[in-house]
N, C-alpha and C positions, 0 to 999 in steps of 0.2 A: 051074864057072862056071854062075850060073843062065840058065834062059832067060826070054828077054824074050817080053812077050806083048803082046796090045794091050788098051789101058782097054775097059770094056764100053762099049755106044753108049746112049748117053742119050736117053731116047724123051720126045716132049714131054711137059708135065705133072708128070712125075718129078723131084725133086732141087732143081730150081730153077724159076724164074719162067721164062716161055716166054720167046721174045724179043718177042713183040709187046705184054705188057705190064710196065710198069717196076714195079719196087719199093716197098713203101708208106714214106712220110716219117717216119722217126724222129722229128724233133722234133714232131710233130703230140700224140702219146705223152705228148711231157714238158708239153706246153703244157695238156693236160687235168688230167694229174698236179697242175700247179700251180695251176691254177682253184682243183682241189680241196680244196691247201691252205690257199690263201688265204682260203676258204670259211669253210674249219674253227678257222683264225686267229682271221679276225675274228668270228666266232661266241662262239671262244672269250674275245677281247678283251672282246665287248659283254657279256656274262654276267660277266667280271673286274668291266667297272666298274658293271655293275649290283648285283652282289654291294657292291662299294665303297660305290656311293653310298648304297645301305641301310645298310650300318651307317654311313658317315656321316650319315644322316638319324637313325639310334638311338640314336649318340653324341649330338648335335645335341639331341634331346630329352631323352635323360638328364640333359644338363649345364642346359637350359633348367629342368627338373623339380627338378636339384639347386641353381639357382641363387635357385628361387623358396623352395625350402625353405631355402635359407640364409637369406635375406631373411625368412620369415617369424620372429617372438620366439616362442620358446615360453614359455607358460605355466602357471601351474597354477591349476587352475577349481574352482568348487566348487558344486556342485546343491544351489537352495533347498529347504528341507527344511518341508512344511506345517504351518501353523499347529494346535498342538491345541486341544483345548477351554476347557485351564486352563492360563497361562504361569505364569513365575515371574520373580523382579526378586529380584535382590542389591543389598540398600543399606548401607554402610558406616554404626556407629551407635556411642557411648561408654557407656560402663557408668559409672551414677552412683549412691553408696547410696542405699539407702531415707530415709533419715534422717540427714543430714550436717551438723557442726554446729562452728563456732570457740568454746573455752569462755575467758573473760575473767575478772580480778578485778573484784569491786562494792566492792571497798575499796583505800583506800590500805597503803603498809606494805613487809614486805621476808617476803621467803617463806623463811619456817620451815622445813619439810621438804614432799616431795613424795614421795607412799604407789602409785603408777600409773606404768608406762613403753609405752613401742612394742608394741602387741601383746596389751594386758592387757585382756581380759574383763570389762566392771565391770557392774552391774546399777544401773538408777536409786538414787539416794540414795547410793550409794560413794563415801566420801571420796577423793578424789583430791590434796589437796594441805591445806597451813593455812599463812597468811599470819600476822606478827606485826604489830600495829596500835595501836601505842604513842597515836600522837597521835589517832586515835579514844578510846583510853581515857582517855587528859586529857579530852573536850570530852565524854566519856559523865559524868566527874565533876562537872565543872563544870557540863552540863547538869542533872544532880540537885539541886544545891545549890541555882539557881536555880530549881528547881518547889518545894523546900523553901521558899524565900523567896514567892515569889509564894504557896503555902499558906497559909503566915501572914499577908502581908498580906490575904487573901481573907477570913480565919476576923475579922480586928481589922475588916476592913469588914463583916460579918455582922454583928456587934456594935453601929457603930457606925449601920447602916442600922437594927436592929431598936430602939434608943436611941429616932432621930429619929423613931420614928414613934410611940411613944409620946410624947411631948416634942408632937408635933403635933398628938395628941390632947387633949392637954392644955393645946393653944393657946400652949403656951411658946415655939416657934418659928413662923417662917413655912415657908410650901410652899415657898419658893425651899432653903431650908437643909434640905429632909426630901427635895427633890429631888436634890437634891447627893448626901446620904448612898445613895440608890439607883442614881444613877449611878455612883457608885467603886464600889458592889458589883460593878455589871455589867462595872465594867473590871477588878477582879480576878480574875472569873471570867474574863475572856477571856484572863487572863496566866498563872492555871492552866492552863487548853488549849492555850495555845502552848506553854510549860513540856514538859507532858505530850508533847505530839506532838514535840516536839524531842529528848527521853528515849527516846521507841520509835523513832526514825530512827534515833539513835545504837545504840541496844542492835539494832538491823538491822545496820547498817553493822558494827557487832564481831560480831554471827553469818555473817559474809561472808567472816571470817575464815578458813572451813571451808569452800573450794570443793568442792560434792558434785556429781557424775554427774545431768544433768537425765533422762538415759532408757536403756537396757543398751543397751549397744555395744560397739567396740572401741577402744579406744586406737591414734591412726593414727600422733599426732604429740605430741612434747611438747619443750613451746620456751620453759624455764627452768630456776633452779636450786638451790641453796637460798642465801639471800643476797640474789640479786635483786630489787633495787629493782620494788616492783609499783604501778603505778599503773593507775587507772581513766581510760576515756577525757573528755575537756574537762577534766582538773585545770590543760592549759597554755591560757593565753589564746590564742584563735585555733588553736587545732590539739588535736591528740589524739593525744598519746603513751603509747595503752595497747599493750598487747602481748599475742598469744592467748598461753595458757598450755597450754593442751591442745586437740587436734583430734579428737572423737569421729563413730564413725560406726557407723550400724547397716546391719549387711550381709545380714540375714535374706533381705530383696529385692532385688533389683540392679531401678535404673531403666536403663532404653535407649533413648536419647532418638536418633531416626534422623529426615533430610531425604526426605521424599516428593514427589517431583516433581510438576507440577501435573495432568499428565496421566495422573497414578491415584493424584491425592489422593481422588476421588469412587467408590474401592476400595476403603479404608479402612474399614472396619467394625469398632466395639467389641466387645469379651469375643471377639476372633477369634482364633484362636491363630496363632502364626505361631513359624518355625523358626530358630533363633536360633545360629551357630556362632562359637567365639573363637579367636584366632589362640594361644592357650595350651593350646588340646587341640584337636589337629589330629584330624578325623576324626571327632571328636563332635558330637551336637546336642543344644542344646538347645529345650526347648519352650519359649515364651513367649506373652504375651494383650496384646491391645491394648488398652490400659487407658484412656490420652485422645489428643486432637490439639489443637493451638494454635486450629483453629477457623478459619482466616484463614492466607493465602500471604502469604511472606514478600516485600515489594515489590522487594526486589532480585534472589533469588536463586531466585522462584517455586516455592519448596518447604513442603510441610505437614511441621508441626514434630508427632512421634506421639512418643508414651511406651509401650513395650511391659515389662511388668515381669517378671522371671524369678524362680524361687523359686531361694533360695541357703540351705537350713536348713544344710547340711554346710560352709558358709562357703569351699569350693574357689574361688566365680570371687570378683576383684577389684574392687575399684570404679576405674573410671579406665582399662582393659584397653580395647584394640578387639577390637569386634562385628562383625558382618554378619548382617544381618537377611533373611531372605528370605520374600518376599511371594508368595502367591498372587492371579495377576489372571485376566482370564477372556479368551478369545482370542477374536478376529476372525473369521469367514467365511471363507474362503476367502483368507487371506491367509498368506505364507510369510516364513519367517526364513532372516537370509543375517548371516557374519561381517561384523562394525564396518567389521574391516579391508578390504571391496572399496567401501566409499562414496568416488564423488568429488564434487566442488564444484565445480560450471561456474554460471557465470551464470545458465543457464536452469535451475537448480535442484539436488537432488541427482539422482544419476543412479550407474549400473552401468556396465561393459563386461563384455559377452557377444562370447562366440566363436560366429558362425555361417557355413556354409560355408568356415573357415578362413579368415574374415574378423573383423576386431574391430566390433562393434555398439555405440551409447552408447543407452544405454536409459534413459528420466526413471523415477524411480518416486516413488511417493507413502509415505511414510512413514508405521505408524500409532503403535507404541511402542517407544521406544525400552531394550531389555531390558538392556543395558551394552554387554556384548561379542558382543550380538547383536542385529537391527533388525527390527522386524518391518514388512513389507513388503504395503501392502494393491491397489495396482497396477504395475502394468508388469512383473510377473516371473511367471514359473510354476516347477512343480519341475523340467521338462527341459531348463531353460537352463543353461547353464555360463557361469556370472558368478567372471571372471579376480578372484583375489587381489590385495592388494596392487598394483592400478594404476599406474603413474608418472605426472603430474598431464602430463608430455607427450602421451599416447597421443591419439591421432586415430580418428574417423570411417573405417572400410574398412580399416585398416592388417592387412596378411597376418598370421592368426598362427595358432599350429600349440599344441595340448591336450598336457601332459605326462604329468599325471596326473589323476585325476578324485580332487577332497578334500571329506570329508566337511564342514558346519558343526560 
């Protein structure tokens, strides 16, 4: 059995709090504890929503930034490109031959045979066709017969004038009967001359027979047959039912007869050469000279009428083909070219839209020539502006718009 002993004695100071002062208050502990948290809470709260409301302010702006770029049109622009020292002008122009001609009968009759077709080479004087001319050669005989008759009457009045005048010498007649006999002379002789000159018209009219080639060319067209009734024009009362029988043309030279507008009809200059390309040989040029002009604008369509002529010795280009003529003219000062396609039409005249600040601009300009598909521009543009394509005739004053690409003219 153990033994019992007694607890040691507890000296003050030791083990526990004296008696005379009490314990300290636990909860005093937790109430600090909790400040603390609270502290670190709401610290941590204010920095949450401060974090928050920034990026809500970045969203906030993004979508303001993304709402503006939706709203704004993009476009595509394009930088006036400066005027150089010498333009040039494409004008649309016909090729007409040198020498182009409808060839007709000088007689009546019915055609015999035809010696030429589409295509054929002929040299001045080539027979091309012979007409038969029956009832010419009836009135070629008749008219002979009749200069035979007037003949002889002329030779019996020679006789019968040189009679009276001896006769009047001799006092056996009067002057009224030796005047007679001189007058029937002079009217025989006027019936020989008409005789005559009706015999060489006739023997013309049957050398007609032989339509020849007035000058070398081509045969372009031929528009009969043989049998063909051929008449000359006025045989019908009131009208004229001839018919061309042959179309010749000389193609050595092609004329190119082009509208010059009036504001660089006074460019124009003879023996100029100028650059001449056909829509039949793509990619070729040819040379041409400005040979004449009409001289005077045309009242309606304010265009100088020019003839540039091209040499065709190898007979390759056609007559009747489209041309394109291109002019050299002489360029502006300080003025720039911008495509056709950015002109609009407002009332207060033509004008641009330019992109600046990501805003649309309407800008007047003053037009100096107009090159076809391109304008040459002598105010209101420089080359740093970015003049928008193809406008829509809506487009406003300030309206947000956004550059897609930068296009060359």
């Amino acid at each position: 059995m153990s033994q019992l002993t007694d607890p040691p004695p507890i000296h003050p100071g030791e083990g526990s709090n004296p008696p005379d002062h009490p314990p300290a208050d636990p909860p005093s502990r937790e109430k600090s504890a909790l400040t603390r948290g609270l502290v670190i809470a709401v610290a941590i709260l204010a920095v949450g929503i401060a974090l928050a409301l920034a990026t809500r302010a970045r969203k906030d702006a993004t979508m303001r930034r993304e709402a503006q770029e939706s709203a704004a049109v993009i476009y595509n622009v394009v930088h006036p490109s400066a005027v150089l020292s010498e333009g040039e002008i494409s004008l649309p122009g016909s090729a007409q031959a040198f020498t182009d001609t409808a060839i007709y009968a000088r007689t009546n009759g019915y055609l015999k045979s035809w010696k030429v077709d589409i295509g054929a080479h002929v040299k001045q004087g080539d027979l091309l066709a012979e007409i038969e001319t029956p009832e010419v050669d009836q009135q070629l005989e008749q008219a002979r017969a009749d200069l035979k008759n007037a003949e002889a009457n002329l030779n019996l009045a020679q006789i019968t004038e040189t009679r009276a005048e001896d006769l009047f010498k001799k006092k056996t007649i009067s002057s009224q009967e030796k005047d007679q006999a001189t007058s029937d002379l002079a009217a025989k002789h006027a019936l020989v001359d008409s005789g005559q000159a009706n015999v060489r018209r006739l023997e013309q009219l049957r050398a007609f027979q032989k339509v020849v080639a007035p000058f070398d060319g081509v045969i372009t067209a031929r528009s009969t047959d043989v049998g063909a009734l051929i008449q000359t024009s006025g045989t019908t009362s009131g009208s004229s039912s001839a018919r061309e029988l042959f179309h010749l043309a000389d193609n050595h030279i092609l004329r190119i007869y082009f509208a010059v507008p009036e504001i660089y009809a006074s460019s124009i200059k003879h023996d100029e050469e100028a650059m001449i390309t056909f829509d039949a040989f793509p990619g070729e040029k040819f040379t041409g000279r400005l040979i004449r002009d009409s001289a005077s604008l045309d009242p309606l369509s304010h265009t100088l009428n020019v003839e540039a002529d091209v040499e065709n010795t190898s007979g390759r280009l056609f007559p009747g083909g489209y041309a394109t003529v291109h002019l050299k003219i002489p360029g502006t000062a300080g003025a720039v070219t911008i495509p056709a396609n950015t002109l609009l039409f407002r009332a207060e005249g033509p004008s641009v839209a330019v992109v600046r600040d990501g805003h649309v601009v309407l800008v007047s300009i003053e037009i100096g020539h107009d090159l076809g598909n391109t304008l040459e521009v002598i105010n209101g543009l420089t080359a740093q502006d970015a003049v928008i394509l193809d406008p829509p005739d809506s487009l406003a004053d300030g309206e947000p718009a956004r550059i897609q690409e930068q296009a060359k003219p």
